[in-house]
N, C-alpha and C positions, 0 to 999 in steps of 0.2 A: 554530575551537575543536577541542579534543581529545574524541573518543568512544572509550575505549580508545585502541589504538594510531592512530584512523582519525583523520587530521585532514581537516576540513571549514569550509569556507566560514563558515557558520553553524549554529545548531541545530535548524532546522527538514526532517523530513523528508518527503516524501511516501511513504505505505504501499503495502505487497503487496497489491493490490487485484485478487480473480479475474476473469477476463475485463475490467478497466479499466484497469489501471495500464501497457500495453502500451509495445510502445516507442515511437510516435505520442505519444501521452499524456506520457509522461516529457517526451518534446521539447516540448513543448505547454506544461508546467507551467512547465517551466524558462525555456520563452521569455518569460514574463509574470514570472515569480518568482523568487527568490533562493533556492534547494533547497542544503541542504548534501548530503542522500543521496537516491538515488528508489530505488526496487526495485520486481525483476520480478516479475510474477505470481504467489502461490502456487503452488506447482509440486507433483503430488501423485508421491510415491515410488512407489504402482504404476505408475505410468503411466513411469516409466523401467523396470521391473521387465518389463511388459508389451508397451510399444510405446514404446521413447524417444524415436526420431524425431517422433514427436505433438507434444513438446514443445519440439522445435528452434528453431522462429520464433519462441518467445516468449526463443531467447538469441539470436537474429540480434544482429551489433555490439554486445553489451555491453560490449566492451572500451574502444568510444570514448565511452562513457557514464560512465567511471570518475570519481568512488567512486559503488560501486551496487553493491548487496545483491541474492540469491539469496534469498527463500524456499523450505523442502522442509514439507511437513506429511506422515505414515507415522505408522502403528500397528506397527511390528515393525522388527528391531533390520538383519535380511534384506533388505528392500525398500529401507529405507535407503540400505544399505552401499553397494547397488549405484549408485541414485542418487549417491551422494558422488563414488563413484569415476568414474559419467559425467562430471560438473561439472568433477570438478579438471581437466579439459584447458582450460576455460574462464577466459578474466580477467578476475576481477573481485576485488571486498572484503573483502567479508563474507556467509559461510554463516550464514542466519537461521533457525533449527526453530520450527516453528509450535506452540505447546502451549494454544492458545487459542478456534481457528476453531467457532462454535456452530453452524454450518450442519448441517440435517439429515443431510447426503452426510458429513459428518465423522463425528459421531455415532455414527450407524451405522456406519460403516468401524471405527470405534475408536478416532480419530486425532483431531489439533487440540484440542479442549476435552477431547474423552473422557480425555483421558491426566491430567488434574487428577484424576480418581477413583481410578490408578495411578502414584505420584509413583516408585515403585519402577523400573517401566518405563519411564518418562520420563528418569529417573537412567541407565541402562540403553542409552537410544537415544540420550542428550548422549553420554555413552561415545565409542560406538559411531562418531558423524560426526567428535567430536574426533580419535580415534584415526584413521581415513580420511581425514580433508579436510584439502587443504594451504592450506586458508582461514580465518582466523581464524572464530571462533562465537558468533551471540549468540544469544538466545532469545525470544520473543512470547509470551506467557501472559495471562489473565483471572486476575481473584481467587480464582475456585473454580468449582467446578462447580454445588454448588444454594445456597451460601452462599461467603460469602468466607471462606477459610480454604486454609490450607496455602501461599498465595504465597510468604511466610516463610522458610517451610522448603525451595522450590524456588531463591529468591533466593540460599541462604545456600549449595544443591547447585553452582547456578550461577557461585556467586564461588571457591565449592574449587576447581571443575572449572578456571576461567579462563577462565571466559565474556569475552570483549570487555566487552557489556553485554546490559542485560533494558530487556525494553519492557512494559509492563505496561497491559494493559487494563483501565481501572477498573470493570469490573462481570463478575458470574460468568457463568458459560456461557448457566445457562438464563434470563436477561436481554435476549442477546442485542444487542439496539440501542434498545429503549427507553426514553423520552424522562425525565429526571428522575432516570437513578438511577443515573449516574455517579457514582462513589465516589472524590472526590479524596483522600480519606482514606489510603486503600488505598496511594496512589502515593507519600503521604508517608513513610507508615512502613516501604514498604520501601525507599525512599531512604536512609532513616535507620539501616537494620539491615545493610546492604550497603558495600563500600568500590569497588565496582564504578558502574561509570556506571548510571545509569536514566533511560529515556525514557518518557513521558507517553504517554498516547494517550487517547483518545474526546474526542465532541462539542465537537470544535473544529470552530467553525463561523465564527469572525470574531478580529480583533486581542482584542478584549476576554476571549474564553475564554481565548484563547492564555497571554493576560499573567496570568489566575485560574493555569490551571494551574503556568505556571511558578513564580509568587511562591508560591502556596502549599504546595507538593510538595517545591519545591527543583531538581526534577529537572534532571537536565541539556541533557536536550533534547526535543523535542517531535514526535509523532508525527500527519502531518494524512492523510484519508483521502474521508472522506462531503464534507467540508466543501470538498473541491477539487472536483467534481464539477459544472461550469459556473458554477466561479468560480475559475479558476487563478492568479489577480490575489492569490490569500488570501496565499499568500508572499509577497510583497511589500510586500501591505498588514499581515502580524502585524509583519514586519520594521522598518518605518518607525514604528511603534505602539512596537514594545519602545524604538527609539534613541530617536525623536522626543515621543512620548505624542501623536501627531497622526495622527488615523481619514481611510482613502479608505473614501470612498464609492463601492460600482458596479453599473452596474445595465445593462442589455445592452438595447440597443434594434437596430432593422431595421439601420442602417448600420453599428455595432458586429458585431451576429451575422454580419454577410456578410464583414466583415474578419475575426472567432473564426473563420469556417469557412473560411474562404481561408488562412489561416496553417494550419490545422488541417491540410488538404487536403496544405499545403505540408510539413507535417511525415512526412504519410504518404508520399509521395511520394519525399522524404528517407530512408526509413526503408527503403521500399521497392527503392528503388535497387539493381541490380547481384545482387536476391535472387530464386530460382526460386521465387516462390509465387503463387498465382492475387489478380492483384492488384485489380480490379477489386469480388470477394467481400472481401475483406479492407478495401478502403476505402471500400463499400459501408457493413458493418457500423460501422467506426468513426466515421465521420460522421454513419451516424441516429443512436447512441446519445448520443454528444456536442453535438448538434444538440437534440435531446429536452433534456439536460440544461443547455444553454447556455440555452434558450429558456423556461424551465421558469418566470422569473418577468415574463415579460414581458407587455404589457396586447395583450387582441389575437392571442394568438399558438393559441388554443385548436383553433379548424380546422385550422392549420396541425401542431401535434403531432398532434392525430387522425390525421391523413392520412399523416405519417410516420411512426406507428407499425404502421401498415399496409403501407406497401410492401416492396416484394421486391426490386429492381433499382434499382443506382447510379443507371442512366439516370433513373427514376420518382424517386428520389430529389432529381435535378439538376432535375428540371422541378416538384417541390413548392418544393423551396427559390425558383426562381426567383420563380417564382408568388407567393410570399408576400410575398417582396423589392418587386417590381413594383407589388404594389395599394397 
């Protein structure tokens, strides 16, 4: 399918998710699912302003990940710029600006959701990367900041400017992630007021939301995030759903989670290859977390998350995992 100029596999993609969406994780998703786009990390524009090096590993090999999307989120038109201009040495997609992120570290900064209360300076910073980047641009935004309002009017900034496309998160800032109050509404009508692509986003959590959002929105394609988070099978499974109208069912038991983490491991490893970074801390970290979240519905498994979200060292890590394998 066409996403703007991007052509993709399919329309499902997996989201800029801070510290998860790593490049482990990309490989991960995609070895179980059918991804038309993954994307890296939100990436914060001080932090190229400040220290850009910090932010290296998170573009280790994106080129052989292509197509795959850059998030930036920044409050000022300055910190930006500079970020842009780090990136363009970089191969990838699509340049994605985040005008959406509700986290308090946003907030406060200025940046991500904050910029819904200044649609002037948001107008201002698309500018700004357009004019810099020699990456096509699209954009992330919520419905508003303490109501829904003004998406509209940013949707319609977006399609002047030549946005690629918008991805639209159905609930405002100060919402957040809570449960029930996804606004499919929202996704509809700016589908409807735009001649540019739109992507769906929130509480996709299985083939059945997937298929709600799409028939009802319109949208063109679909943004999955929380919902892949030790269930990477979801691309697959919305995939077989939209062709087939036929549900997998999946549910992760001991001999499953040892093959998730064995693949998992293998993706790190992969990842890590041929790269000077402390690799042991790096794959320490991404195995509890994904290990926590793989294991997250399993009967039985309660000791065994206790204990790994305690430890400190791969090592201690490889002898809980064993451990729980084993009894």
């Amino acid at each position: 399918m066409q996403l703007g100029k991007l052509k993709l596999e399919n329309n499902l993609i997996l989201a800029p998710l801070l510290n998860i969406s790593t490049g482990p994780y990309r490989k991960f998703c995609r070895h179980f699912g059918a991804i038309g786009l993954v994307s890296v990390p939100m990436l914060y524009s001080k932090r190229f302003a400040g220290k850009p090096e910090s932010v290296e590993h998170e573009l280790f090999k994106i080129e052989k990940e292509k197509p795959i999307s850059v998030q930036l989120i920044g409050p000022d038109t300055e910190s930006v710029k500079m970020s842009v201009e780090f990136l363009n040495s970089y191969d990838f997609n699509i340049l994605d600006f985040n005008a959406g992120c509700p986290s308090r570290r946003a907030i406060n900064s200025k940046e991500g959701g904050y910029l819904l209360k200044d649609i002037d300076l948001l107008k201002v910073i698309l500018n700004t990367i357009i004019k810099y980047s020699n990456k096509p641009v699209s954009l992330k935004l919520r419905t508003g900041f303490y109501k829904s309002n003004g998406y509209l009017e940013i949707g319609k900034i977006a399609e002047d400017l030549g946005l690629e496309f918008i991805t639209l998160h159905g609930r405002t800032v100060t919402k957040r992630f809570q449960s029930t109050t996804i606004e499919l509404e929202t996704i509809k009508k700016l589908k409807e007021s735009v001649s540019i692509p739109v992507v769906g986003n929130g509480d996709i959590f299985d083939p059945e939301s997937a298929k709600k959002m799409l028939d009802y929105t319109g949208a063109d394609a679909i943004m999955i995030g929380r919902g892949s988070m030790g269930n990477p099978q979801i691309f697959s499974a919305i995939e077989k759903y939209l062709k087939t109208g036929k549900k997998e069912t999946y549910k992760v038991q001991k001999d499953s989670l040892k093959n998730m983490i064995e693949i998992y491991e293998n993706c790190i490893d992969t990842f890590l290859s041929g790269i000077d970074y402390p690799h042991d801390d790096f794959k320490f970290v991404e195995l509890k977390k994904n290990s926590l979240w793989l294991s997250k519905f399993m009967k039985n498994a309660t000791v065994f998350r206790n204990n790994i979200s305690r430890i400190k060292t791969l090592y201690e890590f490889k002898r809980e995992l064993d451990n729980f394998l084993s009894n």
